[in-house]
C-alpha positions as CSV (number, residue, x, y, z in Angstrom):
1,X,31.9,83.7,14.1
2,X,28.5,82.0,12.5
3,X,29.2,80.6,9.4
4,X,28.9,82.0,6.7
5,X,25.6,79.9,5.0
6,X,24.0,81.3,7.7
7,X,24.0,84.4,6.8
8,X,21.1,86.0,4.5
9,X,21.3,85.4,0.9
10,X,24.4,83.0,0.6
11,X,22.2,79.4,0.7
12,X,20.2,80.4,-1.6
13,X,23.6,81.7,-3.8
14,X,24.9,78.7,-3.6
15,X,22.3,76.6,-4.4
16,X,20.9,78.1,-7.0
17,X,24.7,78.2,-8.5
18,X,24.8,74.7,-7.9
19,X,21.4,74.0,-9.8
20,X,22.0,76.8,-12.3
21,X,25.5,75.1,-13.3
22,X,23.7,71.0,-13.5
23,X,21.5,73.0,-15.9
24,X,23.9,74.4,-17.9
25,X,25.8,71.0,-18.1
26,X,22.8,68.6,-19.0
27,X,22.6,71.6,-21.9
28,X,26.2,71.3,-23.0
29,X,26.2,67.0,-23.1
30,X,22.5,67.5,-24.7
31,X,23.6,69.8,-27.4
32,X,26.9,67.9,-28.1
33,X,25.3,64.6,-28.6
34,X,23.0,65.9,-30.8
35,X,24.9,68.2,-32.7
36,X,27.4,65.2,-33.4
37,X,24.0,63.1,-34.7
38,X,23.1,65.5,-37.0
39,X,26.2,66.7,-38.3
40,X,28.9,64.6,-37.8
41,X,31.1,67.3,-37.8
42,X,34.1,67.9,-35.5
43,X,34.4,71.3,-36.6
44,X,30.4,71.9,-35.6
45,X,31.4,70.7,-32.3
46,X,34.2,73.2,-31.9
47,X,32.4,76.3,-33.0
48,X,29.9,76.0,-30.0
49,X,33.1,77.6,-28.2
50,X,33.5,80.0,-30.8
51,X,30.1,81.4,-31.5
52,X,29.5,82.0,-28.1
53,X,33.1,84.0,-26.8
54,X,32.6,86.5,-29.8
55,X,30.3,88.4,-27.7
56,X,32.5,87.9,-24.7
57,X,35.3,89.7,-26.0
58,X,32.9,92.1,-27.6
59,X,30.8,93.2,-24.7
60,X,33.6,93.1,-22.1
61,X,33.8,96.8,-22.0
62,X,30.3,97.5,-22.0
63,X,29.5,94.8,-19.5
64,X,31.8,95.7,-17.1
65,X,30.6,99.2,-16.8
66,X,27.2,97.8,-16.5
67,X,28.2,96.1,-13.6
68,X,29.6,99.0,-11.6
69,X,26.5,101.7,-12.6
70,X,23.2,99.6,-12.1
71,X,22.1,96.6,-9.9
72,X,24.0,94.0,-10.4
73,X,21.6,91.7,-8.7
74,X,19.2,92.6,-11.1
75,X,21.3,92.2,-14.5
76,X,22.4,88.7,-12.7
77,X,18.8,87.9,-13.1
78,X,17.9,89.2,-16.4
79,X,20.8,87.2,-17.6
80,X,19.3,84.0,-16.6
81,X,16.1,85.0,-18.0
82,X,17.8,85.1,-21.6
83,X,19.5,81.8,-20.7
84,X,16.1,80.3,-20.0
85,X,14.8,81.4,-23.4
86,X,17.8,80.1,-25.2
87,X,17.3,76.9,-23.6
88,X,13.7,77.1,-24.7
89,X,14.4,78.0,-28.1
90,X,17.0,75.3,-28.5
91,X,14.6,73.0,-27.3
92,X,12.0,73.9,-29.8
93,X,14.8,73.7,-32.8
94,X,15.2,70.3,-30.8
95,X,11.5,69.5,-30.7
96,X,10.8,70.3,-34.5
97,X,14.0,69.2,-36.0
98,X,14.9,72.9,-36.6
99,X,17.8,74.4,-38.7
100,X,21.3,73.5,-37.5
101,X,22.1,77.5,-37.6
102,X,19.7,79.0,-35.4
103,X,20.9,76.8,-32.7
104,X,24.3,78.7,-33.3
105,X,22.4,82.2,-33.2
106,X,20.7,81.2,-30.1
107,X,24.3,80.2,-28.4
108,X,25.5,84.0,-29.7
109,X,22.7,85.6,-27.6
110,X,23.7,83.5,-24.9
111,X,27.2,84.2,-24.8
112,X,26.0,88.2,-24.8
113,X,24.1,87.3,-22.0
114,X,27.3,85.2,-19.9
115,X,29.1,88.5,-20.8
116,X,27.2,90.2,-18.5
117,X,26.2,87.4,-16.2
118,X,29.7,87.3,-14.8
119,X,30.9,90.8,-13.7
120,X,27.4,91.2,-12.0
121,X,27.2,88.0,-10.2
122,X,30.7,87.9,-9.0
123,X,30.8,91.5,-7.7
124,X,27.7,90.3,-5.9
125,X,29.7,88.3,-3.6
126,X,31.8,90.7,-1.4
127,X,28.6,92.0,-0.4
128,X,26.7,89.1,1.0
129,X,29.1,88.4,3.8
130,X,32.1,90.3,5.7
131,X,35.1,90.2,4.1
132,X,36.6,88.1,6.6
133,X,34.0,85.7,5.4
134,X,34.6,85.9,1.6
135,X,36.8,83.0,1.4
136,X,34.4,81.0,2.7
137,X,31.5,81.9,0.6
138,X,34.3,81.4,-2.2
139,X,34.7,78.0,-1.0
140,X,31.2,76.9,-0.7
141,X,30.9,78.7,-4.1
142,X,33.5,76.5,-6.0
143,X,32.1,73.0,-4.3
144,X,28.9,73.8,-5.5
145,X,30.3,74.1,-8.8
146,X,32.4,71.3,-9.2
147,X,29.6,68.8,-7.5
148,X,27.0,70.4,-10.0
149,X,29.7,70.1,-12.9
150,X,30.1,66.4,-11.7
151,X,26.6,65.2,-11.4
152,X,25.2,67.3,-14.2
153,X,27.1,65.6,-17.0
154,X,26.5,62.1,-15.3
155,X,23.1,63.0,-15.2
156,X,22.4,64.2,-18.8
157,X,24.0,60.9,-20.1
158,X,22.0,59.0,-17.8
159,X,18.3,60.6,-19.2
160,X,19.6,60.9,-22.6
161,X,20.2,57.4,-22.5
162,X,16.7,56.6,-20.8
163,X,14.9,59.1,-23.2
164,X,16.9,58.7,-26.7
165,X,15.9,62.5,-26.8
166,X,18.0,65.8,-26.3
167,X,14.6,68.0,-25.9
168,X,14.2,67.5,-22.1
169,X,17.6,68.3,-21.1
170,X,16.8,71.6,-22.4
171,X,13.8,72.5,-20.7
172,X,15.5,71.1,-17.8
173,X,18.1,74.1,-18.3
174,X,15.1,76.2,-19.2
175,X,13.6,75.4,-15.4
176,X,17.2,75.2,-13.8
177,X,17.9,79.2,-15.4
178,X,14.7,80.7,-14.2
179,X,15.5,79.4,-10.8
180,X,18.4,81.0,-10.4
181,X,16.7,84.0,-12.0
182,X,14.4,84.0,-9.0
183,X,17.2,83.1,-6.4
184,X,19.7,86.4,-8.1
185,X,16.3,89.1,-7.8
186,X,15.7,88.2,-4.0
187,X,18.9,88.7,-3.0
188,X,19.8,91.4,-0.1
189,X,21.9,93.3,-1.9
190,X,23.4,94.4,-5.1
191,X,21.1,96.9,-5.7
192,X,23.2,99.7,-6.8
193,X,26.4,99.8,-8.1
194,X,30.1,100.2,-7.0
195,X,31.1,103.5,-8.7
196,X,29.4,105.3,-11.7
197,X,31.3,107.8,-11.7
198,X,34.7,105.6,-12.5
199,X,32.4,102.8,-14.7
200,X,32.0,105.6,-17.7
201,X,35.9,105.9,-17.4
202,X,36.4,103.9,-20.3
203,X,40.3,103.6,-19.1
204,X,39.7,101.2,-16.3
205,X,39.8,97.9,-18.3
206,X,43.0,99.5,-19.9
207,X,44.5,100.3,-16.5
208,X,43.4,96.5,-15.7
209,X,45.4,94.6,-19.1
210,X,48.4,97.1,-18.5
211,X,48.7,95.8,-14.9
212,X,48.5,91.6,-16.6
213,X,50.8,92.5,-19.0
214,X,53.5,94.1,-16.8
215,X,53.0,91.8,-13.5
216,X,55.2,89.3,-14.8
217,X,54.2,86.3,-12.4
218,X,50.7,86.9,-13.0
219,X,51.2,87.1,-16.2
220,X,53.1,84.1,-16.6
221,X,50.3,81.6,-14.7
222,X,47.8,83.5,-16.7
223,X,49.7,82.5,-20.4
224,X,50.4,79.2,-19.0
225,X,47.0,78.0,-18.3
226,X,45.6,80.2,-21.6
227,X,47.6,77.5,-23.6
228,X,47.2,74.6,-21.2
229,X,43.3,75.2,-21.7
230,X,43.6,76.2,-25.9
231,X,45.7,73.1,-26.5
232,X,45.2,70.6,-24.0
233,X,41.1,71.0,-23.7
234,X,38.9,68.2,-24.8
235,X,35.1,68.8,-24.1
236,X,34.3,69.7,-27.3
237,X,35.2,66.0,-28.4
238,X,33.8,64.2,-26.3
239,X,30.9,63.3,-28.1
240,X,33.3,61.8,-31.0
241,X,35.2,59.8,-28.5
242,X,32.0,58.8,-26.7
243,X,30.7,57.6,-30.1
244,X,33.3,56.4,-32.5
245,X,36.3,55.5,-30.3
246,X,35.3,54.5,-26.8
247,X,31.9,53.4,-28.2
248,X,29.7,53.7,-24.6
249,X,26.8,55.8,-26.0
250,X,25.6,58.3,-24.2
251,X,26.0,57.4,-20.7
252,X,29.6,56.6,-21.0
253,X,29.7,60.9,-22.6
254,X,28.1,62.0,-19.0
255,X,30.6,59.9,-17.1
256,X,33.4,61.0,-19.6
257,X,32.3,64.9,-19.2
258,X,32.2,64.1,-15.7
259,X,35.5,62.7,-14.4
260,X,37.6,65.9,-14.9
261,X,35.2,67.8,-12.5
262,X,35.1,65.2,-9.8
263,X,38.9,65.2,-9.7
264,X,38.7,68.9,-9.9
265,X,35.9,68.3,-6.8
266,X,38.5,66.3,-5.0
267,X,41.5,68.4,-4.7
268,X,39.2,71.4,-4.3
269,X,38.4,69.4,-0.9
270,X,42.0,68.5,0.2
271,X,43.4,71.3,-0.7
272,X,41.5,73.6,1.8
273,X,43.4,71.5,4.4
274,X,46.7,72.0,2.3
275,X,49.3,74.3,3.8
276,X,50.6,77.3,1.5
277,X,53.1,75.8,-1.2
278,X,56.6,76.5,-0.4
279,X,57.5,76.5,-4.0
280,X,54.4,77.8,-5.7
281,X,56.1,78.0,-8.9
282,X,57.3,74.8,-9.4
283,X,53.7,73.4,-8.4
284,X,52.1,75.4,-11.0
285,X,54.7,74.0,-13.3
286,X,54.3,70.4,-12.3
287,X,50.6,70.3,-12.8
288,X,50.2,72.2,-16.1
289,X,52.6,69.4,-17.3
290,X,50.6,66.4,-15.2
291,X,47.6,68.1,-17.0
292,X,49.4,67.4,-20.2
293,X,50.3,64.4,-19.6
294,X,47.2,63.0,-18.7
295,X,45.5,64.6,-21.7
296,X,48.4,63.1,-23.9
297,X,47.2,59.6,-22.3
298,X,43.7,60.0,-22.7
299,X,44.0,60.7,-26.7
300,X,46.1,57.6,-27.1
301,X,43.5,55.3,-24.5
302,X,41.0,52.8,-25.8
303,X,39.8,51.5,-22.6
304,X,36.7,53.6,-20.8
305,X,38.2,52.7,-17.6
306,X,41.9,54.3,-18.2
307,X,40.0,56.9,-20.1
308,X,37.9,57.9,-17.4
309,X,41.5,57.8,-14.7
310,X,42.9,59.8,-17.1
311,X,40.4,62.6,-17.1
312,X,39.9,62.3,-13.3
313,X,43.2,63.4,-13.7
314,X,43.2,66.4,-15.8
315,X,40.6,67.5,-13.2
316,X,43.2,67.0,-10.1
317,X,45.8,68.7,-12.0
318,X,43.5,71.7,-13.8
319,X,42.4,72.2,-9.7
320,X,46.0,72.4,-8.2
321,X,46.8,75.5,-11.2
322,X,43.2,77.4,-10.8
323,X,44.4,77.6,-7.0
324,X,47.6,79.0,-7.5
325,X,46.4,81.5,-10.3
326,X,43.4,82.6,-8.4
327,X,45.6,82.7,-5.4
328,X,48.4,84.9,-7.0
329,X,45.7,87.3,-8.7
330,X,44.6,88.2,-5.4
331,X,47.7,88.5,-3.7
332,X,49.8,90.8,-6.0
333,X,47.0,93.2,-7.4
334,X,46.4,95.9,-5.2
335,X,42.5,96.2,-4.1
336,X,41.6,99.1,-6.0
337,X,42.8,97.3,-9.0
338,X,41.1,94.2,-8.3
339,X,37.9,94.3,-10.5
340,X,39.6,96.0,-13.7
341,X,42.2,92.9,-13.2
342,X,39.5,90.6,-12.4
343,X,37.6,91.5,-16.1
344,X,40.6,91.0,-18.0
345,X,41.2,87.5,-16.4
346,X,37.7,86.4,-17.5
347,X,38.5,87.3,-21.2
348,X,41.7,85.5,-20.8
349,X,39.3,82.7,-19.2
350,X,36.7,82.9,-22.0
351,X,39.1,83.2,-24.5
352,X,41.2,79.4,-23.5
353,X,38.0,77.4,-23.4
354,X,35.8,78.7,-25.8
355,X,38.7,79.3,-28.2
356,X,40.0,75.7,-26.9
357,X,36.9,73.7,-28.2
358,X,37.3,75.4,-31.3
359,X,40.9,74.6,-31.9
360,X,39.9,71.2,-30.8
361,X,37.4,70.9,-33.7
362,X,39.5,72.4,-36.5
363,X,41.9,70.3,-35.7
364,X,40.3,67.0,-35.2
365,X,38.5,68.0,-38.9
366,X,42.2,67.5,-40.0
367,X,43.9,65.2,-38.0
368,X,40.8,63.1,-36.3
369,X,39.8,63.1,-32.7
370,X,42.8,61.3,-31.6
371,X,45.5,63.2,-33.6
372,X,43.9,66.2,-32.1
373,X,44.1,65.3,-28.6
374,X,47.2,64.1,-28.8
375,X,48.7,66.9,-30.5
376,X,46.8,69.1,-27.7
377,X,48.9,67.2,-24.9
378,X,51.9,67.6,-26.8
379,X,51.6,71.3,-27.3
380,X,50.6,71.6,-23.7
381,X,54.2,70.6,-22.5
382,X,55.8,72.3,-25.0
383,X,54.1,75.2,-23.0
384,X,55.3,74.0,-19.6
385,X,58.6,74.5,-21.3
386,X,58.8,77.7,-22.6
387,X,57.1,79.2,-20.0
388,X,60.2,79.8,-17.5
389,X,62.2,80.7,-20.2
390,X,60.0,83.6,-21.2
391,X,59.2,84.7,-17.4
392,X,61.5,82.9,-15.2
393,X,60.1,83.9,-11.6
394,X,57.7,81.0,-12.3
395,X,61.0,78.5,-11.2
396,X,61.3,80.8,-8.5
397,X,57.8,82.0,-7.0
398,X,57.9,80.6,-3.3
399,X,54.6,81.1,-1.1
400,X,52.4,83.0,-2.0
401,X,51.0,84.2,1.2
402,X,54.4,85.7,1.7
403,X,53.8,87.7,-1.2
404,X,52.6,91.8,-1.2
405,X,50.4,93.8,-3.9
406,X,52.5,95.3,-6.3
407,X,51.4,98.9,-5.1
408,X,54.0,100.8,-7.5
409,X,53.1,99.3,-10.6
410,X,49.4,99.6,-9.7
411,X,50.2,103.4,-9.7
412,X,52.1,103.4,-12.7
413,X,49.4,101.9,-14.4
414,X,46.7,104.4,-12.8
415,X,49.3,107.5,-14.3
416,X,49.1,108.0,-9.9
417,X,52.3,110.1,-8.8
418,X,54.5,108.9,-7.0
């Protein structure tokens, strides 16, 4: 069988993921640099998350129905349309030394438009190759993400260095979003949606958070990395420890924001020559606490070296849990369940590392960059422990390609008979 970046559509998928994600990242170091400069504020750093997961949870609903009645292909691209004109509107606030607050308003629309965005463009997917192939195409879809989430971040420190100005970087993402806009409308498919008739059902999403809620190993992996990610995240602070602790400007805040994606890059590799885990469980476990760990470290570290190993590390271990949890997802929900399950697990998503950078800057407002961290490492292994105790088949989850769907709850939740 060819492989599958041969087949129409997916090259041009993935690189246009791969340049639409170094966009967004030069954005993210750009706006957190300068944000810090003018501010000063921790809590400013943290309400980037904030400001743009409101519409997330908002217009999960709506944009899920979206997804399944018109072209997903073409609300893809309309969404990176809106996320060029953010760009270019945060570059002019840039440009002209603009209120603070519309730079907020502008990350609002663009959190309305990522609402959207992901449904669409991840529905796209099954369609562009067989699904014997989709695995692959998920593959080549997460290295293109973690290489464009390393070199992006290492790259935006690097010109922001070179240029002493955040304005650039944005029309960068400005160019990088309209790409991908182009790339999304000249795909081969996605030109109609799955189901309309079951989209205006509003009881699909329920059907899809009953199912979390009563799977208990799915829900368990899913709580565990909600709190790893709310506690133990530190991206919004970056730009602090850059500045005032590490002191290694703005190049040393690309190479910072870097490292946990090119660990993330690295066990992504390794582990696609990896061998099912016979205790699943217990690995989930082990890295959720490593994560910890190495987030504990990284708050208490004053060298840019360690600093940087320590991150790397976060990545390794944040890699070896999305694996498992992604894994698992697919395995026990039943297919007809899938993209109902699928939309509550990106609020769950949204939800961790949005609200994580703005836990992170509440609390380092109150406790400094440091005692936040640190705190966020401690509370993540607090986490690791509780966890069995409230849903012990985590100790006990063996491999998970051994596992079934979990057809009768799936019809329980559905109200199917029996």
């Amino acid at each position: 069988m060819a492989s599958a970046i041969g087949l129409p559509g997916v090259l041009g998928y993935v690189v246009g993921r791969l340049v639409s994600t170094i966009g967004r990242s030069m954005l993210s170091i750009a706006l957190g640099w300068q944000l810090y400069e003018r501010t000063g504020s921790a809590f400013m750093l943290g309400l980037v998350g904030l400001v743009q997961i409101i519409p997330v949870v908002g217009l999960v609903i709506v944009a899920g129905n979206a997804a399944d009645r018109y072209s997903r292909r073409k609300i893809g691209a309309l969404t990176q349309l809106v996320h060029a004109a953010v760009a270019l509107g945060i570059a002019a606030v840039s440009a002209t030394h603009g209120p603070v607050a519309l730079i907020y308003l502008l990350l609002f629309v663009a959190g309305a438009a990522q609402a959207f965005a992901s449904p669409a463009i991840s529905a796209l997917l099954p369609a562009l190759v067989p699904t014997a192939q989709l695995a692959e195409l998920n593959a080549w879809s997460s290295m293109a993400f973690q290489l464009a989430a390393s070199a992006g971040p290492a790259l935006a420190g690097l010109l922001l260095a070179a240029l002493g100005d955040a304005t650039p970087l944005y029309l960068a993402e400005a160019v990088a979003a309209f790409a991908f806009a182009v790339i999304l409308w000249r795909l081969p498919t996605g030109d109609a949606g799955a189901s309309p008739a079951r989209a205006r059902d509003a009881r699909g999403l329920l059907a899809g958070l009953r199912f979390v809620f009563r799977c208990k190993p799915l829900l368990g992996a899913i709580t565990l990395d909600l709190f790893a990610m709310l506690l133990g995240g530190v991206s919004a602070l970056m730009p602090i420890f850059a500045k005032d602790i590490l002191h290694v400007g703005p190049r040393g805040l690309g190479w910072l924001q870097a490292a946990p994606s090119l660990g993330a890059l690295v066990t992504a590799s390794i582990q696609t020559r990896l061998r099912p885990w016979n205790n699943s469980g217990r690995v989930l476990l082990v890295s959720v606490a490593g994560f910890g760990l190495a987030t504990l470290g990284f708050g208490l570290s004053r060298s840019f070296p360690l600093s940087l190993a320590l991150l790397f590390l976060t990545g390794v271990f944040d890699s070896l849990s999305v694996v498992i949890r992604r894994t698992l997802e697919q395995v026990v929900t039943p297919d007809r369940l899938r993209g109902r399950v699928g939309a509550v697990h990106f609020v769950f998503i949204g939800l961790s590392n949005e609200l994580g950078e703005f836990e992170s800057g509440v609390t380092a407002a109150l406790l400094g960059a440091v005692g936040s961290v640190v705190l966020g490492g401690a509370g993540t292994l607090v986490a690791v422990l509780l966890a069995p105790l409230a849903w012990p088949v985590l100790r006990t989850m063996g491999r998970l390609d051994e596992m079934s769907p979990e057809e009768e709850l799936a019809r329980e939740v559905l109200g199917e008979a029996s």
